[in-house]
Structures are given as structure tokens and as C-alpha cells.
C-alpha positions in Angstrom: -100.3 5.8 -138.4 -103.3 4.6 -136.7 -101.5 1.4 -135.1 -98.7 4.1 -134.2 -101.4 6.0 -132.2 -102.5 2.8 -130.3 -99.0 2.2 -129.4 -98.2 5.3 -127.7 -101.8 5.2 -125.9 -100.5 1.6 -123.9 -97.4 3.6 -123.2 -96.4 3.9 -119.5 -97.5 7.0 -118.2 -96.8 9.3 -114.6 -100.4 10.0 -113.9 -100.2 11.0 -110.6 -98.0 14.3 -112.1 -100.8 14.9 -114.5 -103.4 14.3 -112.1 -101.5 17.1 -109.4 -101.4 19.6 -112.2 -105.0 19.1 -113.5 -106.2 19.5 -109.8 -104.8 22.4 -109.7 -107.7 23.9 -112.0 -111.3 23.6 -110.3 -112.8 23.6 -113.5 -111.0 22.9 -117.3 -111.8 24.1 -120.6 -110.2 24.2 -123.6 -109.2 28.1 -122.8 -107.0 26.0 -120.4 -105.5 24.2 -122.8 -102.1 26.5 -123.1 -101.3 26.7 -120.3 -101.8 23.3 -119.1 -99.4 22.4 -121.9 -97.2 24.9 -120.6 -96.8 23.3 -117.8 -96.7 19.7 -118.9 -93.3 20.9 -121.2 -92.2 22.4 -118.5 -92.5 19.3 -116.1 -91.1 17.0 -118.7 -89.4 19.5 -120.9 -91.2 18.3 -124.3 -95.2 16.9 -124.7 -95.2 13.6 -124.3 -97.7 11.6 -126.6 -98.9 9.2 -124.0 -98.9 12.3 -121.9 -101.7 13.9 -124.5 -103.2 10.9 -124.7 -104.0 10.7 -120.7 -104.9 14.8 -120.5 -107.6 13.8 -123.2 -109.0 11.2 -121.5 -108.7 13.3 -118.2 -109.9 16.7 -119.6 -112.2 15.4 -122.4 -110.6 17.8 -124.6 -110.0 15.6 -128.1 -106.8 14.7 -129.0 -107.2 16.4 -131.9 -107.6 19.9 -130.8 -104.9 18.8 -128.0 -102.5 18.0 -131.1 -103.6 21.1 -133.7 -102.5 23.5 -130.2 -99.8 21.6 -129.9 -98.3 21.8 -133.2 -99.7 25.6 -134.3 -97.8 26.8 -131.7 -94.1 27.0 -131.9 -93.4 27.2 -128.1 -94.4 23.2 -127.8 -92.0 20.7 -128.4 -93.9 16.8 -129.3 -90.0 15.3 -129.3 -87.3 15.2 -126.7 -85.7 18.9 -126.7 -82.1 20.0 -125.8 -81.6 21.7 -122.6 -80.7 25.1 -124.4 -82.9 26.0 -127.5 -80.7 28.1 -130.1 -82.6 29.8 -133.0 -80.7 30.9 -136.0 -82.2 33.8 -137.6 -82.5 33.0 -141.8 -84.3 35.9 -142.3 -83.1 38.3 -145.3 -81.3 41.2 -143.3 -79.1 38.6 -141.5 -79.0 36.2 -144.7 -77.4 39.6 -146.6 -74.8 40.1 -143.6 -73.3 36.7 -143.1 -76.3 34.2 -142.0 -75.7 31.0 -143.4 -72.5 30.8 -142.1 -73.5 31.3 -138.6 -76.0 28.6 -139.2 -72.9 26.0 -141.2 -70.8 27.0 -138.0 -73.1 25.8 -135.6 -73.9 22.6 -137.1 -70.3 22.2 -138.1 -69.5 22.6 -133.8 -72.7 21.0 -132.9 -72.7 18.2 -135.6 -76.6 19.0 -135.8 -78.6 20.0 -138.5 -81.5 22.3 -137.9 -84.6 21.1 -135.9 -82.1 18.1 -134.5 -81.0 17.8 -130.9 -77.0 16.9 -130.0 -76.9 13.9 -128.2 -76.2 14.8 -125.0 -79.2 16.7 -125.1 -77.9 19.8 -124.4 -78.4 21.6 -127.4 -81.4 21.8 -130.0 -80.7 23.7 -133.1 -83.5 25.7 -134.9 -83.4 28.2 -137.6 -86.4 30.5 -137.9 -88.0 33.2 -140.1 -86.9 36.6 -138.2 -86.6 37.0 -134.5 -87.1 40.2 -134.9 -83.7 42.2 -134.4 -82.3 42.7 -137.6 -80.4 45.7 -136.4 -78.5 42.8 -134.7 -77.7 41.1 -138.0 -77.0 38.2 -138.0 -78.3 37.3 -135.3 -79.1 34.1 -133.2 -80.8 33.1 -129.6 -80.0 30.9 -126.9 -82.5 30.0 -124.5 -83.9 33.8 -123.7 -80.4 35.3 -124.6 -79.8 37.3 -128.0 -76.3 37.9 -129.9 -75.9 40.0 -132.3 -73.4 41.4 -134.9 -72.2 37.6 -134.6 -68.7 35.7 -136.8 -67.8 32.3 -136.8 -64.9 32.9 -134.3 -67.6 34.3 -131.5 -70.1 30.8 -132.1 -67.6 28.4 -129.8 -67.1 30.9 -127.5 -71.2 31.4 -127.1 -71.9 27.9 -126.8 -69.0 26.8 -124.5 -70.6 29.4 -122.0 -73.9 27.4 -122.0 -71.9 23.8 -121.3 
């Protein structure tokens, strides 16, 4: 692990992009810290480690509390994401009405298990706990967009729209 660490540290990194966004702050602190990985996803659509590694040595922030933000929170990606994010909701009121066949169907059409990206990189498939809509049952997102009352026919037509 630890030679895997020094590795991604001699990794090529864009500096000058990090350097931009951190001068955009007159003064960081670790309240920063979300936002500023916000932003890096957003600039390179997943966190980079070599990235980390650099806004460490930049910010003086340890890598360590860069990395426990980074994988608490569910919003940050630490490996190469799909251009659309769809969440399969496991959760019991859309297990009850037909969930696990929403989630077979879309790695059946995707040929992705869940928490694995297609590799054109246009899709990453999650499942997750509840998204909170079980009156939707079952239920799944992509991106920002929510379908409900969902079948196996409807899944191809859903994901062809996002192509």
C-alpha cells in the first residue's frame, strides 16, 4: 500500500488547474475542503490521487483528512466515473415491488455490475440504500432525473435517451 502511495505521488499532475482553483480562495481551511473537492470532481469528473496528493502539499491539509472527506462522502468519486451516474434503489419498498429486476435488467443492458463503469464511460451503475421516493417503487436515478413505477421494458428506453 505504502509503495502504491509513492507511485501515485510521482504521477504527472496539471498544477496550473489546481493552482487557478486554489487562488481562487484568499485564505483555505479545512471548512474549504468540500467544496474545493467539489470542484476538482467537477474539473476532472472524479478525484484524482496525484491530484490529492498536490492539494495537500498546496493546502497543508493532510492527506488523510483529504481522503476520510473524500470517502465519507458519497458525492466524491476516487476512480474514473461514467458520464451519467444511475442509482438503483435496493431499498425494501422497491425490493417488495419488483427491485432486483430493475437492477438484473440494467446490468444485463449495461453489462455492468453495480459500482462498475461501461466502457465507454458513459454509464456508472450504483445501487443504494433508499433515495427516498418509495411512493415511486421501484425506483431508480439518472444523473439528477428520477423514474418511478419502473418494468424491465421501460429500462432500454430510459437509458437510450441518455446516449
Amino acid at each position: 500500500m505504502a509503495q502504491d502511495m509513492e507511485t501515485v505521488k510521482e504521477l504527472n499532475v496539471d498544477k496550473e488547474s489546481l493552482k487557478r482553483l486554489l487562488g481562487s480562495y484568499q485564505r483555505i481551511t479545512t471548512g474549504d475542503l468540500i467544496p474545493l473537492l467539489q470542484q476538482i470532481q467537477q474539473v476532472y469528473g472524479y478525484l484524482p490521487p496525484p491530484i490529492l496528493f498536490e492539494l495537500s502539499k498546496q493546502t497543508r491539509i493532510p492527506i488523510s483528512r483529504i481522503y476520510g472527506v473524500a470517502t465519507f462522502y458519497e458525492q466524491f468519486y476516487l476512480r474514473p466515473h461514467g458520464r451519467h451516474t444511475i442509482k438503483c434503489c435496493r431499498g425494501t419498498a422497491c425490493h417488495v415491488n419488483g427491485g432486483p429486476e430493475i437492477s438484473r435488467t440494467i446490468q444485463q443492458l449495461l453489462r455492468v455490475k453495480p459500482g462498475g463503469t461501461t466502457e465507454d464511460m458513459a454509464y456508472t451503475f450504483e445501487t443504494v440504500a433508499c433515495l427516498g421516493t418509495c411512493f415511486l417503487a421501484p425506483v431508480m436515478m439518472v444523473d439528477q432525473d428520477y423514474y418511478g413505477h419502473l418494468n424491465p421494458d421501460k429500462i432500454s428506453q430510459i437509458l437510450k435517451s441518455y446516449r
